[in-house]
C-alpha positions in Angstrom: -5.5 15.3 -54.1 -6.2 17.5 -56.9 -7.2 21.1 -56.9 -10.8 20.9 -56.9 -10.7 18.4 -54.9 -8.7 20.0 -51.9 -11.2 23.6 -53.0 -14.0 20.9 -52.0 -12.1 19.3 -48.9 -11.7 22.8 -47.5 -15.4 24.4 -48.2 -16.3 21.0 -45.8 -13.6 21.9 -43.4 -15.0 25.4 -43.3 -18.5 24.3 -42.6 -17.9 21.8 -40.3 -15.4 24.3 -38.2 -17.9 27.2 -38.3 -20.8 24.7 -36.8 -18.3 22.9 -34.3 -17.7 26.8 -33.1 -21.5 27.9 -32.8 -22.0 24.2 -31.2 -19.1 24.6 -28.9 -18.1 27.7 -28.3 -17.8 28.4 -24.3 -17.9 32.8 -24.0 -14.6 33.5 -21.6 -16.5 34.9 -18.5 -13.1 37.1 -18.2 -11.7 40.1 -20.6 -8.9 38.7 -21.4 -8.8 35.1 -22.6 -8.7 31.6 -20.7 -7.7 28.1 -21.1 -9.2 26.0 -23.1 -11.2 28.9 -24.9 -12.0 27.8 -28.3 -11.2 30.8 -31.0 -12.4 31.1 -34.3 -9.1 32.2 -36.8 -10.2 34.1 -39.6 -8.2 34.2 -43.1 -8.5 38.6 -43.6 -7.1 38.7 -46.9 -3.5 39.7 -47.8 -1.1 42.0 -46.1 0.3 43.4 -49.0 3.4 43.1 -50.4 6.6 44.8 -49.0 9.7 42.8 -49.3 10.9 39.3 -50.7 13.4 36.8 -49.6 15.9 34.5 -51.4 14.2 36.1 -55.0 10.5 35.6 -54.0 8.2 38.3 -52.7 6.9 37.5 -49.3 2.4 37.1 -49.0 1.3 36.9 -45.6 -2.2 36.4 -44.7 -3.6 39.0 -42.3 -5.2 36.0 -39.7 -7.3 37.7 -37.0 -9.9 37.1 -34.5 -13.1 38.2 -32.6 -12.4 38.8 -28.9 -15.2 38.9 -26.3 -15.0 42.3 -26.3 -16.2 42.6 -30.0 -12.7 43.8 -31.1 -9.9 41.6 -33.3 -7.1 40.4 -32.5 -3.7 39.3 -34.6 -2.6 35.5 -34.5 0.7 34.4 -35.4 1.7 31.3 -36.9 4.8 29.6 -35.5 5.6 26.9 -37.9 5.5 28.2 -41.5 5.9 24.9 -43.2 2.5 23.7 -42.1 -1.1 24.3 -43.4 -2.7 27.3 -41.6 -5.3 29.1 -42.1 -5.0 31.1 -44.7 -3.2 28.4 -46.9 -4.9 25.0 -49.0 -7.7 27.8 -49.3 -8.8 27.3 -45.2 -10.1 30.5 -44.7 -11.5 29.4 -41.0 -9.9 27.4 -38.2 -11.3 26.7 -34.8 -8.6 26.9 -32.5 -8.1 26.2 -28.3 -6.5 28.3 -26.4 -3.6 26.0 -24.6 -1.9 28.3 -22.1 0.2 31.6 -22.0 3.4 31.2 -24.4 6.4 30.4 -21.8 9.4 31.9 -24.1 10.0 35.4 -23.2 11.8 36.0 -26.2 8.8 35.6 -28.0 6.7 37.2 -25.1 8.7 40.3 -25.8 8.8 40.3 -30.0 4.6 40.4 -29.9 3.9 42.7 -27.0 6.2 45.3 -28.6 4.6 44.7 -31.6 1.0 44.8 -33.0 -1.8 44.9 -31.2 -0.2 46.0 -27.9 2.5 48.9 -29.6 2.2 51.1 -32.1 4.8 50.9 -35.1 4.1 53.8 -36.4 7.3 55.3 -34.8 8.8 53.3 -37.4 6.5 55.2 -40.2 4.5 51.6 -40.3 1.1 52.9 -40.0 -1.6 50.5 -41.2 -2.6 47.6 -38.8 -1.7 44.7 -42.0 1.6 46.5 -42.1 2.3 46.2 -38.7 1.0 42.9 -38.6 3.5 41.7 -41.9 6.4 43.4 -39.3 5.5 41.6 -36.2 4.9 38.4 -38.2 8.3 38.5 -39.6 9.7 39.2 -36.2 8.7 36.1 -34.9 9.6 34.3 -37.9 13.3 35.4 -37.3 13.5 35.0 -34.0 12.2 31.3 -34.0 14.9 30.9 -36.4 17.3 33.3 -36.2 18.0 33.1 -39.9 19.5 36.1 -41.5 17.9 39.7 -41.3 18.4 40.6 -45.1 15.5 40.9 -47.0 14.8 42.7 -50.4 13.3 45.8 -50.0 10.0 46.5 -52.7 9.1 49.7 -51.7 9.3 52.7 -49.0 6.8 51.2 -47.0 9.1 47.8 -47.1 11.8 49.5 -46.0 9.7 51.3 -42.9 8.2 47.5 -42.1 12.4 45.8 -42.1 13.3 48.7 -39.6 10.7 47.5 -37.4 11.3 43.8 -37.9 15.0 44.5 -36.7 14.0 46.5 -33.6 11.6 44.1 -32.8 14.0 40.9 -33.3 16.3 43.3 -31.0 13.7 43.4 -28.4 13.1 40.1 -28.4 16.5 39.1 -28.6 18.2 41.8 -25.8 15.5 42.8 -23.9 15.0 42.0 -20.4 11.0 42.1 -19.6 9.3 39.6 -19.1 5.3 38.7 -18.8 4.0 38.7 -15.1 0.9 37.2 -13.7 -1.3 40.4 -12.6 -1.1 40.7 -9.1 -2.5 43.4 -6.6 -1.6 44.1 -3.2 -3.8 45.8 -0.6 -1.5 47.2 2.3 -3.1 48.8 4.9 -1.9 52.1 5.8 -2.6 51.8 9.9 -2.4 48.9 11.9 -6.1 48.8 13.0 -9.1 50.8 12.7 -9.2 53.7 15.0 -11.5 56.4 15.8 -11.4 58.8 12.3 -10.2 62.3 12.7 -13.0 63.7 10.4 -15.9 61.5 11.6 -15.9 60.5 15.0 -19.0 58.7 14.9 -17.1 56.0 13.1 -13.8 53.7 13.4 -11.6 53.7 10.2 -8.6 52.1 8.1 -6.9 53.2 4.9 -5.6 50.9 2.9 -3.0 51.4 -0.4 -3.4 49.3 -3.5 -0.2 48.4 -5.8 0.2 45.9 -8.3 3.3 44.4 -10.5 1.9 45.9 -13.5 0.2 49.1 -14.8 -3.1 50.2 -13.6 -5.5 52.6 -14.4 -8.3 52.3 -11.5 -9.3 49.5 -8.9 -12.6 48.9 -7.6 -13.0 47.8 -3.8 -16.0 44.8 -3.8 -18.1 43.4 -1.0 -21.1 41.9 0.4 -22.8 44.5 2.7 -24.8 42.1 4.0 -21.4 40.9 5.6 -20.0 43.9 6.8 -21.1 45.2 10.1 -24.5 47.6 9.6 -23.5 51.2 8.3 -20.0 50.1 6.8 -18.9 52.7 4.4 -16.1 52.6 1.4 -14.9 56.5 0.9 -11.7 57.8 0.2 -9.6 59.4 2.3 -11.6 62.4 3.3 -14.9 60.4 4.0 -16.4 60.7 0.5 -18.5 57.3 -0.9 -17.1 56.2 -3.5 -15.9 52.3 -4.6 -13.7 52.9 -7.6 -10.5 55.0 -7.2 -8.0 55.8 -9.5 -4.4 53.8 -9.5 -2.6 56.5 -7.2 -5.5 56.4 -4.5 -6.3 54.7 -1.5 -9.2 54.0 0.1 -10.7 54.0 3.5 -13.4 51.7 5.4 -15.4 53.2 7.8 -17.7 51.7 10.5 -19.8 53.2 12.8 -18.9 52.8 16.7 -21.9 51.7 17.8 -20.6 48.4 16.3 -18.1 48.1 18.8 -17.2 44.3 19.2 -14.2 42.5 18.5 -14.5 40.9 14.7 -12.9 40.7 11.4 -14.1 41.0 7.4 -12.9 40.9 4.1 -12.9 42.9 1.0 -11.9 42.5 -2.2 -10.1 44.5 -4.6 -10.2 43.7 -8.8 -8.3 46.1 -11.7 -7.4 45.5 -14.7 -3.6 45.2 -15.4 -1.6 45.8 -17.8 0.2 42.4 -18.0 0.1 42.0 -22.0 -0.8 38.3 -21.9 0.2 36.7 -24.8 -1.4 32.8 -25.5 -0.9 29.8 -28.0 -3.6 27.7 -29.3 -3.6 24.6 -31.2 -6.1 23.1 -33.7 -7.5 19.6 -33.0 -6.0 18.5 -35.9 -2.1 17.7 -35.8 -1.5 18.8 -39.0 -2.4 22.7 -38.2 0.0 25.0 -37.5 0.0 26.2 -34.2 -0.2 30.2 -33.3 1.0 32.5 -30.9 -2.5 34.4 -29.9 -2.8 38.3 -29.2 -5.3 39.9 -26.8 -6.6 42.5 -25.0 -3.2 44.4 -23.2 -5.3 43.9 -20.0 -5.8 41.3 -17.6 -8.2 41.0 -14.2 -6.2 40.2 -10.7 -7.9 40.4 -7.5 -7.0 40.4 -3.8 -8.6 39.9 -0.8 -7.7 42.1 2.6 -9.4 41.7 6.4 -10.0 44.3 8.4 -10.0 44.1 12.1 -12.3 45.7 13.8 -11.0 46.3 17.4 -13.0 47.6 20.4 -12.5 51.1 20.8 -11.3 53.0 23.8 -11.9 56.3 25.5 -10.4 58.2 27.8 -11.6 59.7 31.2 -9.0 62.1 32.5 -9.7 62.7 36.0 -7.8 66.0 37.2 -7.2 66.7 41.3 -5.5 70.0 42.4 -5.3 72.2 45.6 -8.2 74.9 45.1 -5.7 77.7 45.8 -2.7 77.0 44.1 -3.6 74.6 41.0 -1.3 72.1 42.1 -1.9 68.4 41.7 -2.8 65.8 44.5 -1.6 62.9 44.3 -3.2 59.8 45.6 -6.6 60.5 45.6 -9.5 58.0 45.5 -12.0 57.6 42.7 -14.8 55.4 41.8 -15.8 55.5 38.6 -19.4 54.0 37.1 -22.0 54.1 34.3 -24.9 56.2 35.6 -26.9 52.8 34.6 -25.0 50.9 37.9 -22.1 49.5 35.7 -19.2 49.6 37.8 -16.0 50.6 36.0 -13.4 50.5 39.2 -11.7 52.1 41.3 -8.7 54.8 40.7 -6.0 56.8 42.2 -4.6 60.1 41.0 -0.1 59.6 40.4 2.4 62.2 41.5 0.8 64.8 39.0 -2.7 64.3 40.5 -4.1 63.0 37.3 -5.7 59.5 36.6 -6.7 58.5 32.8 -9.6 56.1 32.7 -10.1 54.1 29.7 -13.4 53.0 29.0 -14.7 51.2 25.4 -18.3 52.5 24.9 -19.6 55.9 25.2 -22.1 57.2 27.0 -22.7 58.9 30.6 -20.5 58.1 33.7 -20.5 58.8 37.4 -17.0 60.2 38.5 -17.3 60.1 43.0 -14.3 61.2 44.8 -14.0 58.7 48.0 -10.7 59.7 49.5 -8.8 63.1 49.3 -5.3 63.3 49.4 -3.5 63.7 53.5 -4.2 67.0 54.7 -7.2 67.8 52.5 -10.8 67.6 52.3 -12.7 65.9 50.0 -13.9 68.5 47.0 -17.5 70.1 48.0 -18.9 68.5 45.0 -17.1 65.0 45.3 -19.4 63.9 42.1 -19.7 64.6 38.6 -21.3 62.9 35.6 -19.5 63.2 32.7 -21.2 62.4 28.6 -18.2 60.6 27.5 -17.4 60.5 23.9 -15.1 59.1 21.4 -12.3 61.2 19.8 -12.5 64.0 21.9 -11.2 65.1 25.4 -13.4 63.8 28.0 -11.9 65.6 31.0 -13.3 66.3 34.9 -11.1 68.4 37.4 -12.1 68.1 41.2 -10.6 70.9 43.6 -9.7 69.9 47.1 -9.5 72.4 50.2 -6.6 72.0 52.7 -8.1 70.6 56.5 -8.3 73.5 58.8 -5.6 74.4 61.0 -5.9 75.7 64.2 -2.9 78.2 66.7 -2.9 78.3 70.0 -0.7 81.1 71.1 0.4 81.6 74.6 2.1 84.8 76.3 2.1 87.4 79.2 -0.7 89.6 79.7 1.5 92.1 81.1 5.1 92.0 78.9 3.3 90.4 75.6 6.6 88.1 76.3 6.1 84.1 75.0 5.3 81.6 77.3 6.1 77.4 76.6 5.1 74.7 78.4 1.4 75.7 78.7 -0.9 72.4 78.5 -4.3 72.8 76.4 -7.2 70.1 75.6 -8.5 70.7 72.3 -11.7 69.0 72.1 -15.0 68.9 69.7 -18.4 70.4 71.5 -19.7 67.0 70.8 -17.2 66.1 73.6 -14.8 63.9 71.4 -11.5 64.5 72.3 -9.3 65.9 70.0 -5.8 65.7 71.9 -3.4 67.0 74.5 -1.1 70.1 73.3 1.9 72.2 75.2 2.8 75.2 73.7 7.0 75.2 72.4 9.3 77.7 73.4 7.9 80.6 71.0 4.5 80.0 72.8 2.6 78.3 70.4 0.4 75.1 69.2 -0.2 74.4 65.8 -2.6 71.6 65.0 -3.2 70.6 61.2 -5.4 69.0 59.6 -9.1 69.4 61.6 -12.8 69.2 59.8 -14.3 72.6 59.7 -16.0 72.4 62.9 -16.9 74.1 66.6 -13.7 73.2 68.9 -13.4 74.1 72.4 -10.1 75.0 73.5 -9.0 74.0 77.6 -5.5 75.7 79.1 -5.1 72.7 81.5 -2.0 73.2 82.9 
């Protein structure tokens, strides 16, 4: 095919490739790019020239693309003996993307290079120079053929110190490209009453991923959640986004207090460096290894548990002169509205803890004291019980009565056993039978404040 000819061939190629892309063209719904995106290569112009090779100075044609995000991006041929865009006067190609490029020596070689890392350490400043070094980069290390070039000017030599380091890279390095990943770990095993709002249950949860982050943002449906269901971050504050080094904290109010389960989600932006190929529908075409945004979007899902919460009723029973603690004491205990709660008896330290799972007012009623006391003078209290904070009742118990009989000479004051004496109540109810020991006296423990008439009988 002659010149004119081919300049004729490639104006219709051009055409048809630039309608094909405006027919067909499918927007990625994502930043970064997706399989089976179509691209539209554009032939930039020149990169200049810098060195040659085997006697013949070296053009390479700055090939670029618009992203969804409105900015270009590089693309790298990967086999140099076929047409390309850029060569046979093609100054268009619509390409689709076919995957992420598997070979991490490559991997490494672009996402040291241009877009994702600045050569200007190596004094190449200008994006076509860095793009001439990455290209060459690629070249070499898809064929390994030799590292001398011929060096035209300074900025040549810059751009073959950076082709070296970069076929180094690629060549030596260890890196390789991750899928982005997060992980949401929470930081407590359920939710549980929060220490700086007690009107609501909580859970904080940490957010990692396998690659840099700036920010996450936590997503949800509140029409899902249980009603009132914050997101804040660790002090209570609303908020949904939160920087990398952050967690973040779901709070729900306690009046929701049954059993369930939800999830969240959790999205950022990684820094995974995704590097793609794409190939042209026709055979023919070279194939090239695509640049993008640095970024890429990974999500997670995490459940929270909601658990019932508990409170506690401490009930307290001690000796109203000393402070010491009864043991085995009776108590009912019931919400004010009839519920009944149970029954419960104070241990060796005269203390019983109660746990109850919703707030709100309670009847405490002492039934039974301890042996040898009275039940308290007030043997009920009502308590407003409330989550996250002491909710505490103390009941003081008075010993029985006890009542002496002594028994002696009128005359010598001298102590006199074996004297028999009824004890009985002025109702007429007996109390007992008592003889007085050999000091003289009776001691009977343990009677109900009362009017008791005493009998010597014998």
């Amino acid at each position: 095919m002659n010149t004119e000819k081919r300049r004729i061939f490639s104006l219709f190629c051009a055409i048809l490739t630039i309608l094909n892309v405006f027919s067909s063209f499918i927007p990625s719904t994502a930043y970064a790019l997706e399989k089976n995106d179509h691209i539209l290569l554009a032939d930039k112009g020149n990169c200049g020239t810098f060195l040659a090779r085997d006697g013949e100075q070296i053009k390479t044609v700055y090939v670029m693309y618009e992203g969804e995000d409105g900015e270009e991006y590089p693309a790298y041929c990967t086999e140099p003996s076929f047409q390309g865009v850029g060569s046979w006067d093609i100054t268009y190609g619509d390409y689709v993307i076919k995957g992420k490029i598997a070979n991490d020596r490559l991997w490494r070689v672009v996402t040291n290079g241009y877009p994702y890392k600045s050569l200007s350490r190596y004094g190449v400043v200008s994006d076509r120079e860095q793009f001439f070094a990455t290209k060459q980069a690629v070249y070499r290390s898809l064929d390994d053929a030799s590292l001398e070039y011929e060096v035209l000017n300074p900025e040549g030599a810059n751009i073959l110190e950076a082709i070296k380091e970069l076929y180094n890279i690629g060549l030596n390095g260890t890196d390789t490209y991750k899928e982005p990943e997060l992980t949401v770990t929470p930081q407590t095993s359920e939710t549980t009453v929060d220490e700086r709002n007690p009107q609501y249950k909580s859970q904080v949860f940490k957010v990692t991923g396998n690659c840099e982050f700036d920010s996450y943002e936590v997503v949800f449906d509140l029409s899902k959640l249980p009603a009132g269901t914050r997101i804040t971050d660790v002090n209570g504050a609303d908020q949904t986004t939160f920087n990398s080094n952050e967690d973040f904290k779901v709070m729900i109010p306690i009046n929701e207090n049954e059993a369930s389960s939800f999830n969240l989600s959790v999205k950022a932006m990684l820094k995974s460096m995704p590097v793609y190929y794409a190939e042209s529908e026709n055979v023919r075409m070279q194939t090239y290894l695509i640049a993008t945004n640095a970024y890429e979007e990974a999500t997670a899902k995490v459940a929270v548990t909601l658990n019932k919460t508990v409170a506690n009723i401490t009930i307290n029973k001690k000796d109203s002169v000393s402070g010491r603690g009864l043991a085995n004491a009776s108590f009912e205990v019931n919400k004010v509205d009839g519920q009944i709660i149970g029954t419960f008896v104070t241990d060796n330290n005269g203390q019983v803890v109660v746990p109850v799972n919703e707030a709100g007012y309670y009847k405490i009623t002492e039934v039974e004291a301890p042996e040898g006391y009275l039940l308290s003078e007030i043997n009920e209290q009502i308590i407003n019980v409330q989550f996250n904070i002491e909710n505490e009742v103390t009941f003081l118990n008075d010993k029985k009565a006890g009542l002496e009989i002594v028994k002696i000479d009128k005359d010598t004051g001298e102590a006199l056993p074996n004297a028999r004496y009824r004890v009985t109540k002025t109702d007429g109810t007996v109390i007992g039978e008592y003889t007085t020991n050999n000091v003289g006296k009776i001691n009977i423990q343990d009677l109900m404040p009362d009017w008791y008439e005493v009998q010597e009988i014998s």
